[in-house]
C-alpha positions in Angstrom: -17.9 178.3 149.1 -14.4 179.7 148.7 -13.0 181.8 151.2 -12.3 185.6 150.9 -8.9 186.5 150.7 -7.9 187.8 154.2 -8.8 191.7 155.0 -5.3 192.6 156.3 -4.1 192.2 152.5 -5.4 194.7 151.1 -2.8 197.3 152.2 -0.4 195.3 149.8 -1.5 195.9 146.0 1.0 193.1 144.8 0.1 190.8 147.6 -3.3 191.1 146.9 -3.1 190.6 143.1 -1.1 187.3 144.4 -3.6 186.3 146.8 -6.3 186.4 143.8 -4.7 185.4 141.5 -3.7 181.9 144.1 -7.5 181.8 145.1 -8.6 181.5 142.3 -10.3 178.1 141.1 -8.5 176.7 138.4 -11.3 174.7 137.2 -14.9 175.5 137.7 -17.4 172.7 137.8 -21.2 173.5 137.1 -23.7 171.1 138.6 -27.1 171.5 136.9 -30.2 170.9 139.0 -33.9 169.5 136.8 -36.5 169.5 138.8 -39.7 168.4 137.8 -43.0 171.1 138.1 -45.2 169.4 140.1 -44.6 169.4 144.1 -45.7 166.6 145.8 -48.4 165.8 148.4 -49.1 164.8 151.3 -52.4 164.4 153.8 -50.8 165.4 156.6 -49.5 169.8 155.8 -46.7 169.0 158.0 -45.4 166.8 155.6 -46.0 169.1 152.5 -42.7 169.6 150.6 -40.9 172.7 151.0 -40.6 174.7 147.5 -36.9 174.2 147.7 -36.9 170.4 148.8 -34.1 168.9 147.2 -32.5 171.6 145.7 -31.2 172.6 149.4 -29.5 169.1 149.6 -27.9 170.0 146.4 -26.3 173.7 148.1 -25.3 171.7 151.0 -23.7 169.1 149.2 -21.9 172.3 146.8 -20.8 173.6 149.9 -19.0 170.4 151.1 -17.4 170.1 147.5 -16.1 173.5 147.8 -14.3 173.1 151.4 -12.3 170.2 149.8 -11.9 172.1 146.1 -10.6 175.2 147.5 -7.5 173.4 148.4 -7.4 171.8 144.8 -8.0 174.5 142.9 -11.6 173.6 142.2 -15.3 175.4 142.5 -18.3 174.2 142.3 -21.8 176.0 141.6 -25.3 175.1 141.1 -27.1 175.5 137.9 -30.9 175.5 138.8 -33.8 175.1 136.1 -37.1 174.2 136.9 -39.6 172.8 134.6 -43.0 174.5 133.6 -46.2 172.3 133.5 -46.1 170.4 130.4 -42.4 171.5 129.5 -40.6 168.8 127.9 -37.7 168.1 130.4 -35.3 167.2 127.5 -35.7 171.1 126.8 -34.4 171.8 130.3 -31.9 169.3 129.8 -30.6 171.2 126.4 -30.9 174.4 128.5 -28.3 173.3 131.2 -26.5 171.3 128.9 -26.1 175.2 126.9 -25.0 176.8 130.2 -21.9 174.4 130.2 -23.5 171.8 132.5 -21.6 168.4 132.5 -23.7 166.9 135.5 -27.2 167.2 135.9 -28.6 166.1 139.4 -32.8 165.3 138.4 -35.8 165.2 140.1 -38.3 163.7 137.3 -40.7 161.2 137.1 -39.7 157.6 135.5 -41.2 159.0 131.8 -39.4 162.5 132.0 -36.1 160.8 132.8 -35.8 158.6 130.1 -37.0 161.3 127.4 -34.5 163.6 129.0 -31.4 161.0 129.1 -32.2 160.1 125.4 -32.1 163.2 123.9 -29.6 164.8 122.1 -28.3 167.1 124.5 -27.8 164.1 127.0 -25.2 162.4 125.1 -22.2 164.1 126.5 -23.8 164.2 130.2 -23.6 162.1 133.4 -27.3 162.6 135.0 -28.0 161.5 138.5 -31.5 160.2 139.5 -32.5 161.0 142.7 -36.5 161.3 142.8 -37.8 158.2 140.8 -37.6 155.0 142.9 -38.9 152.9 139.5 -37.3 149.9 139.1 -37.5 150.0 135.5 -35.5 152.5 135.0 -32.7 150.3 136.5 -34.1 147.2 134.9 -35.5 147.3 131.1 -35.2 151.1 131.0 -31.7 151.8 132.0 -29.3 153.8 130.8 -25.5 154.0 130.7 -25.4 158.0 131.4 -28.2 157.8 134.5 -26.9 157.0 138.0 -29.5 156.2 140.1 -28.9 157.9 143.8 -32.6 157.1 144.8 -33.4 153.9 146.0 -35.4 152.0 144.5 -39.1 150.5 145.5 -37.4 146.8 146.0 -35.0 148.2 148.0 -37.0 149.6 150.4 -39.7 147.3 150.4 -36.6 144.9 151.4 -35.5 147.0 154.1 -39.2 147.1 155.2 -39.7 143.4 154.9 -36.3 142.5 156.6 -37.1 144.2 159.6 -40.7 142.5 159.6 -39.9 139.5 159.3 -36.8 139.5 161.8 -39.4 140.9 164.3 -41.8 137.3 163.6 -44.7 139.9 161.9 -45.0 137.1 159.1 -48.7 137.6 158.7 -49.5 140.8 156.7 -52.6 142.6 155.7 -52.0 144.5 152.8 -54.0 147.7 151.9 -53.5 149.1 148.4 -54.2 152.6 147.0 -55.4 153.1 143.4 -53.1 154.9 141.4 -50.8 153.7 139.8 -47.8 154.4 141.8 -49.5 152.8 144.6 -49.9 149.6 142.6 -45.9 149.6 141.8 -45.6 149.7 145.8 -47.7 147.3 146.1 -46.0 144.8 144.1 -42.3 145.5 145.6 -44.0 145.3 149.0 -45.6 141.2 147.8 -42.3 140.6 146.0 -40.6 141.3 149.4 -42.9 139.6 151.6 -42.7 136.5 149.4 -38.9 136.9 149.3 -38.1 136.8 152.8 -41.2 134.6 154.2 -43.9 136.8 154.6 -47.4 135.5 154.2 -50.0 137.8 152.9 -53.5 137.0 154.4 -55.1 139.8 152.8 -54.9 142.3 150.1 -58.0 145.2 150.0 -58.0 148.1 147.7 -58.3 151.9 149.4 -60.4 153.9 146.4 -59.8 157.0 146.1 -62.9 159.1 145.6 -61.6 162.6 146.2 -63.7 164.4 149.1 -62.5 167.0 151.8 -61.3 165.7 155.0 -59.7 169.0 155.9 -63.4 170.1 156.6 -64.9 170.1 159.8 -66.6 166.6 159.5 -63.6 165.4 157.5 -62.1 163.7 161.4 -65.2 162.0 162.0 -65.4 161.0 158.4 -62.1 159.1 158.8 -62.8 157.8 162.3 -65.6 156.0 161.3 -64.2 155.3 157.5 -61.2 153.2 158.4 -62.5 151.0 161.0 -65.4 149.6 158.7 -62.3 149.4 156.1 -60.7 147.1 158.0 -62.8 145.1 159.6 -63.0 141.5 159.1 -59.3 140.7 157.8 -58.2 137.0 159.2 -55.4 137.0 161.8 -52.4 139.2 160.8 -49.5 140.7 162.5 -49.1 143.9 160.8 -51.1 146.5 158.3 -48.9 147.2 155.4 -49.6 149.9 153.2 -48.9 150.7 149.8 -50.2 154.7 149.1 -47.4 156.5 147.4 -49.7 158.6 146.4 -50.3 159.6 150.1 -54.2 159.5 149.7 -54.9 157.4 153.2 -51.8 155.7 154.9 -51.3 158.4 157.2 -55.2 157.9 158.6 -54.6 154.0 159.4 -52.5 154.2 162.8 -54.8 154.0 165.5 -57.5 153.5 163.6 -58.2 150.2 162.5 -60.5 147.5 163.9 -57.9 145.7 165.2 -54.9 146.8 167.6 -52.2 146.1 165.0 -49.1 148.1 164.0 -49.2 149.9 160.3 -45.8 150.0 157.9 -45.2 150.8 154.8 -46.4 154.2 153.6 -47.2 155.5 156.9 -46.2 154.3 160.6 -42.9 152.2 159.9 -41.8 153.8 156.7 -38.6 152.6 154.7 -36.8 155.8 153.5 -33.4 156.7 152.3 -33.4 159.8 155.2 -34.7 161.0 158.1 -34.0 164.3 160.3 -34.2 162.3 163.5 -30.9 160.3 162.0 -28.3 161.3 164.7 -26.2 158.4 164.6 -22.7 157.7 162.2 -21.9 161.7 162.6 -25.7 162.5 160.8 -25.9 165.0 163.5 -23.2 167.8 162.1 -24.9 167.3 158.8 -28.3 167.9 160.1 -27.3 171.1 161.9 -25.6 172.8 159.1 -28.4 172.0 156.8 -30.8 173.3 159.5 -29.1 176.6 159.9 -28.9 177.4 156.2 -32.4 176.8 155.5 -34.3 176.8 158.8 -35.7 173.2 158.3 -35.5 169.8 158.7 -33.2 167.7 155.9 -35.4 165.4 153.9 -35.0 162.3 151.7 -34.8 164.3 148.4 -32.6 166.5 150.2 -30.4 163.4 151.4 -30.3 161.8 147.3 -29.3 165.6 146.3 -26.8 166.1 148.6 -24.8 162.8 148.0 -24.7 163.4 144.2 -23.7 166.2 144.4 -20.8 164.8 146.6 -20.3 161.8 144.3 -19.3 164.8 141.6 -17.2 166.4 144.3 -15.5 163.2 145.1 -14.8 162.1 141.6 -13.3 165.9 140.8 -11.1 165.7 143.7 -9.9 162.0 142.4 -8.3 163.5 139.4 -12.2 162.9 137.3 -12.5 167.0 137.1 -15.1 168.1 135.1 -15.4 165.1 132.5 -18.2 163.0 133.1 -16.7 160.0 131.7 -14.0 159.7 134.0 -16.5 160.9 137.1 -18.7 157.6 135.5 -15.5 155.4 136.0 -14.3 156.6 139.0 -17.4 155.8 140.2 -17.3 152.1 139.3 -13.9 151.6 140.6 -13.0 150.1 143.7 -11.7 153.2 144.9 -15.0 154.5 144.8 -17.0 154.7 148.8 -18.8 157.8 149.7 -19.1 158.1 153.3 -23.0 159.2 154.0 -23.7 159.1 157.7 -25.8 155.7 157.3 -23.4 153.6 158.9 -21.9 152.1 155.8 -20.2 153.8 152.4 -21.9 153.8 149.6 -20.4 152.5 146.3 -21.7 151.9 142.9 -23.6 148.2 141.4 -22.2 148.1 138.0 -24.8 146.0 136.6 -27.2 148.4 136.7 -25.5 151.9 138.1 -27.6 152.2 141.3 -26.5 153.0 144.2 -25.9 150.8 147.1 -27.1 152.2 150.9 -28.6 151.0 154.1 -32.3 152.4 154.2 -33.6 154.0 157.3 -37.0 152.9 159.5 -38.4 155.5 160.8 -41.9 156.0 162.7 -41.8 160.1 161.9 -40.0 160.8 165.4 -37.2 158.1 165.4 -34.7 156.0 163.1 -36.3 152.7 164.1 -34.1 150.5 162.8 -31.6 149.9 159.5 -31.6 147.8 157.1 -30.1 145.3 156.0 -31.1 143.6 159.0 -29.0 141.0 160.8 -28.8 137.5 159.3 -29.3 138.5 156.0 -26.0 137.4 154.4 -24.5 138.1 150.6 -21.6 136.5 149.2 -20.8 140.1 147.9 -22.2 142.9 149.6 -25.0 142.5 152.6 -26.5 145.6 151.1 -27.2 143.9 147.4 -29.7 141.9 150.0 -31.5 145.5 149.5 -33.4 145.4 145.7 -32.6 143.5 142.8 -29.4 141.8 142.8 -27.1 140.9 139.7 -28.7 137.6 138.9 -31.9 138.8 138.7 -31.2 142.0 136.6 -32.6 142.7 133.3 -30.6 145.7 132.2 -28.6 146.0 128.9 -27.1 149.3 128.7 -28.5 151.5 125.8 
């Protein structure tokens, strides 16, 4: 935030009124923040969400915005609004938009941000994505005033895959949940595998059928459950899992029949963050996030906090508060956000995603990061990560 003008001052009236009137902003930049109502889940409570995940990414990244605008005459601030159950989040769109919101950082599902960025009150916004991994919304669905910070479910089943197949675990065994999210996994995971030489020897469906684990028979339950589940799969080098609606992935590891390593939703996961990242200077950014909010930094936290310093960037690059200019700033070749993954992040025009390394992490560790070695591009080795321009369907609406 902006610095206080200094104590010893204040024993000069006139300096003091020249001290304020130098500190202050010249232009002050509202960020809106749309989250959606529901929190997510998780079977583990040590994974459970933290009311404020995301929207502390957001402050963090304000924060950083503000040490850089303070020196240009610039402020930034965040405008929260939170959706009710069953609010239309084109309503809380309007509501921001009202509160003279230019930039809208969103956690909605795939339906919610489409409504949202077709309305009315969207037309003069730039909205940044960074909770729906759909690739639809980049593909058939997308938009020209949605950037999409989250990565998508090709790009990290591509991460996941490169690293699988670059370790010679060809052979997978693939266990699908039931809802449809899970499905959408699935089919990013096959597209993957298929992409870069996988061969899938199995596919079995987990069901699920509700029940209460967190009882006292609920470990035995599972310890006998996923054994039988697995048993009898032909020869395969890895368990790959496909619950994103975190329903049994986390129960596989050291469970199955067979002494085989699980990936996917649980075990080796693909993500765009992880607080074990120490590596590329992660570590300062971990520890201020850590003391403002006495917890780990998490992937929605990661997506918030480079939007928001994608609008910091672009302000301090002469975009200011229109989103237009922020929007071609953006797709300029000046454009690289530095974001403690080892490489800068710029923009894919062809669909306005965002271009990053994705992090494999077993829950302690950053494993590995893709794009893996040997995985060449004419353009970019990270457009080895998702859909690349060729295979786009996007037309800008």
């Amino acid at each position: 935030m902006l610095t206080a003008p200094h104590a010893g001052l204040a024993a000069e009236p006139a300096g003091a009124d020249s001290a304020a009137e130098a500190a202050a902003p010249a232009q002050t930049i509202a960020i809106g923040y749309l989250r959606r109502a529901e929190q997510g889940t998780a079977v583990s409570r040590l994974q459970l969400p933290a009311e404020n995940d995301g929207e502390a990414g957001a402050l963090v990244g304000i924060d950083d915005d503000n040490v850089t605008g303070e020196f240009l005459g610039q402020a930034f601030n965040l405008v929260q609004r939170r959706l009710q159950p069953g609010e239309d989040a084109a309503k809380g769109l309007a509501d921001l938009a009202g509160k003279g919101v230019k930039f809208v950082i969103a956690d909605l599902p795939a339906g919610a941000l489409v409504g949202a960025a077709d309305s009315p009150a969207a037309a003069n916004l730039l909205i940044f994505n960074i909770g729906a991994p759909d690739d639809i919304l980049r593909e058939e669905f997308c938009r020209a005033n949605v950037i999409h910070v989250a990565p998508t479910r090709s790009m990290l089943a591509d991460a996941l895959a490169q690293y699988l197949v670059w370790k010679q675990w060809r052979k997978w065994f693939l266990v699908t949940g039931s809802h449809p999210e899970d499905k959408l996994w699935a089919d990013a995971l096959k597209r993957s595998g298929a992409r870069f030489g996988a061969k899938l020897v199995e596919e079995r469906v987990f069901e699920d059928r509700g029940g209460a684990r967190r009882s006292d028979s609920g470990v035995a339950l599972v310890q006998k459950q996923i054994p039988s589940f697995t048993q009898g799969v032909p020869a395969y080098d890895v368990l790959v899992a496909a619950d994103e609606s975190a329903v049994f992935a986390d129960y596989l590891p050291f469970r199955t029949w067979d002494p085989r390593p699980v990936a996917g939703s649980a075990g080796l996961v693909p993500t765009a963050w992880d607080p074990s990242n120490e590596q590329w200077g992660a570590t300062q950014l971990q520890q201020r996030f850590e003391r403002k909010f006495s917890r780990f930094m998490t992937p929605l936290d990661m997506n918030a906090w480079t939007a928001a310093r994608m609008i910091g960037e672009a302000a301090a690059h002469n975009a200011g508060g229109d989103p237009a200019a922020a929007k071609g700033y953006f797709l300029s070749k000046d454009f690289a956000l530095a974001a403690f993954k080892g490489q800068k992040l710029t923009l894919r025009d062809w669909n306005l995603q965002l271009r990053q390394p994705i992090l494999l992490s077993d829950g302690r560790n950053v494993v590995s990061v893709s794009p893996q070695e040997g995985f060449m591009h004419q353009f970019s080795e990270l457009d080895t990560l998702g859909l690349d321009r060729p295979e786009t369907k996007c037309r800008f609406k």
